[in-house]
C-alpha positions as CSV (number, residue, x, y, z in Angstrom):
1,X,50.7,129.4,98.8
2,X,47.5,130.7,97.3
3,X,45.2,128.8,99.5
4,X,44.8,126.9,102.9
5,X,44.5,123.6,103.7
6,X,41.1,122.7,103.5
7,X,39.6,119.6,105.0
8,X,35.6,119.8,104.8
9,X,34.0,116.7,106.2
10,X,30.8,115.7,104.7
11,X,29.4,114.6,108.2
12,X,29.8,114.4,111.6
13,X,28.2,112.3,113.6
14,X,27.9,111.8,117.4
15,X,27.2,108.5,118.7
16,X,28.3,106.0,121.7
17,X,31.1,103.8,121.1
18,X,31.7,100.9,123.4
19,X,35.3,101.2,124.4
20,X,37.1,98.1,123.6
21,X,38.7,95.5,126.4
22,X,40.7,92.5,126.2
23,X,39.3,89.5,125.0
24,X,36.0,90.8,123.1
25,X,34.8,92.8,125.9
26,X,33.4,96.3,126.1
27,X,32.5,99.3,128.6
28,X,29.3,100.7,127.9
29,X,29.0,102.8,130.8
30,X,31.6,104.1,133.3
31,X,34.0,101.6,134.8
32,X,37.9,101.2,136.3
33,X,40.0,100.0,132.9
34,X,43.5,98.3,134.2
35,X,46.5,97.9,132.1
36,X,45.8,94.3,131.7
37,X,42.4,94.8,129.8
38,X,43.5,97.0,127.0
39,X,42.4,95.6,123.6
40,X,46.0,96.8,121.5
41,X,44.3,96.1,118.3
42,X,41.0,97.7,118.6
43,X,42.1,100.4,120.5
44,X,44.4,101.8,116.7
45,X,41.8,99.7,114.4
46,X,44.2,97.0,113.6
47,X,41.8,94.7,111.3
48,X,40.3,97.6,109.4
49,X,42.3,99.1,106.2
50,X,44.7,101.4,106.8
51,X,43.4,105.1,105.9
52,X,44.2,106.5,102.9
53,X,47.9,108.8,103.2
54,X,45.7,111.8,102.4
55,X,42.3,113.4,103.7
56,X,41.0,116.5,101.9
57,X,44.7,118.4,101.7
58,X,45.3,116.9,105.3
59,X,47.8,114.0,106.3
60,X,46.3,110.9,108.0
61,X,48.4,108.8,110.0
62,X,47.3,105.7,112.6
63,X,47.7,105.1,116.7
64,X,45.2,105.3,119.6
65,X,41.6,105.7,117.8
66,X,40.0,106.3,121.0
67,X,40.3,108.5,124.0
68,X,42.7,107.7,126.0
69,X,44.4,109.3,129.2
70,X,47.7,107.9,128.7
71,X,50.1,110.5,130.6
72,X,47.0,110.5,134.1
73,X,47.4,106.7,133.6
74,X,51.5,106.9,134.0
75,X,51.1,109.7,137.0
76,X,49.2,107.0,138.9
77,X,45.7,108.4,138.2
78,X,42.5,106.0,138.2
79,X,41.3,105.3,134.7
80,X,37.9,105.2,133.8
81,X,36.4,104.4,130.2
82,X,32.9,104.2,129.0
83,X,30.7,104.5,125.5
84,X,31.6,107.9,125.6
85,X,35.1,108.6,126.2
86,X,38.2,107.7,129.1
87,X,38.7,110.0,132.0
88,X,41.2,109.9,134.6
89,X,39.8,110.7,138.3
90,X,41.8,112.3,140.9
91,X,44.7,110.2,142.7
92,X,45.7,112.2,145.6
93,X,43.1,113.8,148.3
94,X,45.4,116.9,149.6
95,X,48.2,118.8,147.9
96,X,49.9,117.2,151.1
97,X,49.5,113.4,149.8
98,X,50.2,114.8,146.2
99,X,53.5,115.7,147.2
100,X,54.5,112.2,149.4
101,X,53.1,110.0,146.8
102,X,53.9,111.6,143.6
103,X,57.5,110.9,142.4
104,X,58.7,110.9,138.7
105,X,61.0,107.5,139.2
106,X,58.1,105.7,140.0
107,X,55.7,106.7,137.3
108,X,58.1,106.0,134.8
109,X,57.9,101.9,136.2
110,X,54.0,102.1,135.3
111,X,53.0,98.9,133.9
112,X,50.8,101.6,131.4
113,X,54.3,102.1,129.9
114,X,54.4,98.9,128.8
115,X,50.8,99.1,127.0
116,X,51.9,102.1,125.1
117,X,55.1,100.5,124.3
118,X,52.8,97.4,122.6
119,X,50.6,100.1,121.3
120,X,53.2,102.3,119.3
121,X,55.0,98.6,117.8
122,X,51.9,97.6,116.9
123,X,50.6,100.5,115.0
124,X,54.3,100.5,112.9
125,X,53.2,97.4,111.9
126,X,49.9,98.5,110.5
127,X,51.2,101.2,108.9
128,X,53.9,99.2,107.2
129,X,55.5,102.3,106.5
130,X,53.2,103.5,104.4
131,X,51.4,105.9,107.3
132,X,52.5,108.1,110.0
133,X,51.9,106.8,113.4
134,X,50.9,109.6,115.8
135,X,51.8,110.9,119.1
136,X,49.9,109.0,122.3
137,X,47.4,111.5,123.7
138,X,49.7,113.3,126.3
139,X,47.6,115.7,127.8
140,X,49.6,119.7,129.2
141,X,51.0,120.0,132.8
142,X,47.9,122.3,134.0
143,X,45.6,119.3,133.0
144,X,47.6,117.1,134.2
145,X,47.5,118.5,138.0
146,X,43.5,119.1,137.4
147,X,43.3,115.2,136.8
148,X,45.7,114.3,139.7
149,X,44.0,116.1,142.0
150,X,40.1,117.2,140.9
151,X,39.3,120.4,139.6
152,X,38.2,122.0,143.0
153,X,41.8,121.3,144.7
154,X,43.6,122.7,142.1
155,X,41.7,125.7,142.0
156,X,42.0,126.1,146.2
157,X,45.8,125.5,145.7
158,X,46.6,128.6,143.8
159,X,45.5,130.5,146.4
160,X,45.9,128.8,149.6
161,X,49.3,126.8,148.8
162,X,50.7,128.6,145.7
163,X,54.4,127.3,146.8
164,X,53.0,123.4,147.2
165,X,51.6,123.4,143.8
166,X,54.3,125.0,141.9
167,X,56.7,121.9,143.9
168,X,53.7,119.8,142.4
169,X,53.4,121.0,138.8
170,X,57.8,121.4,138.6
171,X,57.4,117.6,139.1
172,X,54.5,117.3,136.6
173,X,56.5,118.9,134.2
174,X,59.8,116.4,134.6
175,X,57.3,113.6,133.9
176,X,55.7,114.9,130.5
177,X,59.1,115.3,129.1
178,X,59.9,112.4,130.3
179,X,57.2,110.6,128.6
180,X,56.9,112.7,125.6
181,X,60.6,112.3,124.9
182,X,60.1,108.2,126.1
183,X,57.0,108.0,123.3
184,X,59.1,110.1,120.3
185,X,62.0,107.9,120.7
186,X,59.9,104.7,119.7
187,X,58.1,106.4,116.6
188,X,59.6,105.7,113.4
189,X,60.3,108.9,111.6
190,X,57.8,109.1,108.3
191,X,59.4,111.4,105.3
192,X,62.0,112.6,107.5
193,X,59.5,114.0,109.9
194,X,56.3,113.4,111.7
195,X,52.2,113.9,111.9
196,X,50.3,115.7,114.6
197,X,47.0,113.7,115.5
198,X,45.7,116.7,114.2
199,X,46.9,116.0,110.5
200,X,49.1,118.2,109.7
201,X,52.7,117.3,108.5
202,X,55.9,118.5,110.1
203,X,59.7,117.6,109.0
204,X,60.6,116.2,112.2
205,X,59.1,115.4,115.9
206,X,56.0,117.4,116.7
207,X,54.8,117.7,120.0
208,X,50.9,117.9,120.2
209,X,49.9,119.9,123.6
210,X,46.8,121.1,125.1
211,X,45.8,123.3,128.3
212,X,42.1,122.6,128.7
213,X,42.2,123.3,132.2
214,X,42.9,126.9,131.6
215,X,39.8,127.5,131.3
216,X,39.4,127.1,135.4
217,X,41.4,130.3,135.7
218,X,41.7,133.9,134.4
219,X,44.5,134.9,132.0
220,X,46.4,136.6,134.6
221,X,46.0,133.4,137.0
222,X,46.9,131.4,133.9
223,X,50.2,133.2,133.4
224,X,51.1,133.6,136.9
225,X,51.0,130.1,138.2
226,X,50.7,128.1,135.0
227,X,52.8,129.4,131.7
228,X,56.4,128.9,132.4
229,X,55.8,125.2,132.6
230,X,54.2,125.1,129.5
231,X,57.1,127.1,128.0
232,X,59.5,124.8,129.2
233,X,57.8,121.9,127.4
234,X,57.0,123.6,123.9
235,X,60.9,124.7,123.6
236,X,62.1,121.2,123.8
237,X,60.7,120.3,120.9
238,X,61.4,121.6,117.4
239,X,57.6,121.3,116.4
240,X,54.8,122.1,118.3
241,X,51.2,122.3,118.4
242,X,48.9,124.0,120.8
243,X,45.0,122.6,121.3
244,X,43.3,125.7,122.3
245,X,38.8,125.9,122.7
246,X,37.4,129.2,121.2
247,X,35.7,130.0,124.8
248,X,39.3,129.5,126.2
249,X,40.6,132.5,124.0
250,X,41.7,134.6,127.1
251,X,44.9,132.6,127.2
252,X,45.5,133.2,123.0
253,X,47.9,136.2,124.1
254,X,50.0,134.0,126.8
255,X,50.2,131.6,124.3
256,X,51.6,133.6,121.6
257,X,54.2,134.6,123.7
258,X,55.7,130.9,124.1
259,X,58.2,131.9,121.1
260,X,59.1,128.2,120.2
261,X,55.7,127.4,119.5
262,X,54.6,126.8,115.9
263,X,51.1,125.9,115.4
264,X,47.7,127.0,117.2
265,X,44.8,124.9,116.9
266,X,41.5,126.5,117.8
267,X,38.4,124.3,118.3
268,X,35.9,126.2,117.7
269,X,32.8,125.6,120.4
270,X,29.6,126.7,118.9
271,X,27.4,124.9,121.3
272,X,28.5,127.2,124.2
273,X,26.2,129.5,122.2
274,X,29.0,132.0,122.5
275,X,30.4,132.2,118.4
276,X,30.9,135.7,117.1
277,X,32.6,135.3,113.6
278,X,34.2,138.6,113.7
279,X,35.7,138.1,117.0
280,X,37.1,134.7,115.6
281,X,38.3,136.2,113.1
282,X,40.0,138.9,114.4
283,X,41.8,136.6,116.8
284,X,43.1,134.6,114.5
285,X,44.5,137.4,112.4
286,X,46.5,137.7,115.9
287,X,47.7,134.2,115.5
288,X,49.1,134.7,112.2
289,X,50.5,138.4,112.8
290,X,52.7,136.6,115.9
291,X,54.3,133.9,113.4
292,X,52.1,131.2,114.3
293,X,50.8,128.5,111.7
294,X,47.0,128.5,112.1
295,X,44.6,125.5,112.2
296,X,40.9,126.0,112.6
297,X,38.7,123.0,113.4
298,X,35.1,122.4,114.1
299,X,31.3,123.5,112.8
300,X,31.2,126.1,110.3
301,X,28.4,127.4,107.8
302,X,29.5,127.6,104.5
303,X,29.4,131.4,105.1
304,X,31.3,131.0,108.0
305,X,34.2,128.9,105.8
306,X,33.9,131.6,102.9
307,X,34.5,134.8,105.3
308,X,37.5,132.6,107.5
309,X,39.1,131.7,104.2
310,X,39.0,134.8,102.5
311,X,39.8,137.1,105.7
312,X,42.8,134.9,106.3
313,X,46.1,134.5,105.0
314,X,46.9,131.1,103.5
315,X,50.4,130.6,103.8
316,X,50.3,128.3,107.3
317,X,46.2,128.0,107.6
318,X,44.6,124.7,107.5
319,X,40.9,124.3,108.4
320,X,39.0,121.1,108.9
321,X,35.6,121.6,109.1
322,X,32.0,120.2,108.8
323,X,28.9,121.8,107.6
324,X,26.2,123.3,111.0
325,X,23.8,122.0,108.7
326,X,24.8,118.5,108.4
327,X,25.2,117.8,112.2
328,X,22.9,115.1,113.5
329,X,22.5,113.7,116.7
């Protein structure tokens, strides 16, 4: 292929959006959300017509249109939405109560189950065949364990009760392939395969992943306590994709050594006022000398677009971008 995929978007913008509850209501600002008082249709946009198949050289496909903290809600995790996104808050107080209460068995009886289940038939219907419908926003095991039990617990746990939180995160890891296997088995396949929520086409299930949490820790934490879980998930699925942030690029090399993995998506986070081009590019150079398909998504200048593109192979790149210029608050 002579060229990536290219998605530029014309503008971005970054406003509050009420999430949407059963019967008309909405949360403006933080508040407890209960299975009962999800709004199915509004939630995947069911009213509205259906995208079109393509955007820019990207695949569109329908499901969840907002946040949503779907795999925290099934581990027993509070769930909190507002205007400006859904967060789970810890469930457990001590790695101690994390360990009595949290069981596998009994997750998988969630009542939030069954609101996925409504949400996945559903969406099918909207798409009518016509569209993909996407994976339910299952977050990675080392998130997973931040939102169970708060940032500041996790982080005390690697050091003070490295044994308990390995028992922890071995359970953790049972339930996302549990779930993510639960979720693939009700999506119709679409062309024989499937498409990531981040657009990008693959000819059968795809597994979209993320370890934002890793940014908590040092690489050599990261790989110590947290990899092998991760590994474990990525090789049961034929297709996978990695969500990685640009100031999170210490874990890039423990990353490309999970060999089943396919696809690296780097998020590129320019308003942590820490974006060196070269350094992007070089890294993702490394991406694609390990094998890896490559997708690069965020703010760019069109100079920034032109050196990315041209310093990059484009057999396996995609890039969906949107102009620094055009951002507006």
């Amino acid at each position: 292929m002579d060229r990536p995929l290219v998605l530029a978007q014309p503008e971005r913008r970054w406003a509050p959006r009420p999430y949407p509850l059963h019967g008309g209501g909405e949360a403006h600002d933080a508040r407890r959300i209960l299975p009962a008082e999800m709004d199915i249709d509004r939630l995947a946009g069911i009213g509205a017509p259906p995208p079109a198949v393509l955007d820019g050289d990207l695949v569109n496909s329908v499901g969840c249109t907002y946040p949503a903290a779907w795999l925290e809600a099934v581990a027993g995790c509070p769930i909190y939405a507002s205007a400006y996104g859904c967060v789970a808050k810890p469930a457990a107080g001590s790695l101690e109560e994390a360990l009595d209460r949290f069981a596998v068995a009994e997750c998988l009886r969630s009542p939030w189950l069954g609101v996925m289940d409504v949400l996945l038939r559903s969406a099918h219907e909207y798409a009518s065949g016509r569209l993909a419908v996407q994976q339910c926003h299952l977050r990675g095991v080392i998130d997973l364990l931040a939102a169970y039990l708060g940032e500041e617990l996790l982080c005390t746990a690697v050091i003070d009760a490295p044994e308990e939180l390995a028992m922890l995160a071995e359970r953790m890891t049972e339930l996302h392939l549990a779930l993510a296997r639960w979720e693939h088995a009700r999506r119709v396949p679409w062309h024989e395969g499937s498409v990531s929520c981040w657009k990008l086409y693959a000819p059968g299930p795809v597994l979209d992943y993320q370890i934002d949490a890793s940014s908590l820790f040092s690489a050599a934490v990261y790989r110590e306590h947290f990899l092998a879980y991760d590994r474990r998930i990525v090789q049961a699925f034929p297709y996978t994709l990695i969500h990685l942030h640009s100031v999170g690029l210490q874990h890039l090399d423990a990353v490309l050594d999970l060999e089943a993995l396919g696809t690296v998506e780097i998020s590129l986070d320019r308003e942590a006022a820490l974006w060196d081009r070269d350094t992007m590019l070089r890294r993702c150079r490394q991406v694609q000398q390990r094998g890896k398909s490559l997708l690069i998504y965020g703010e760019l200048s069109p100079e920034d677009s032109q050196v990315l593109t041209a310093g990059l192979d484009p057999a396996g790149l995609a890039i969906e971008y949107w102009e620094q210029s055009l951002i507006t608050g």
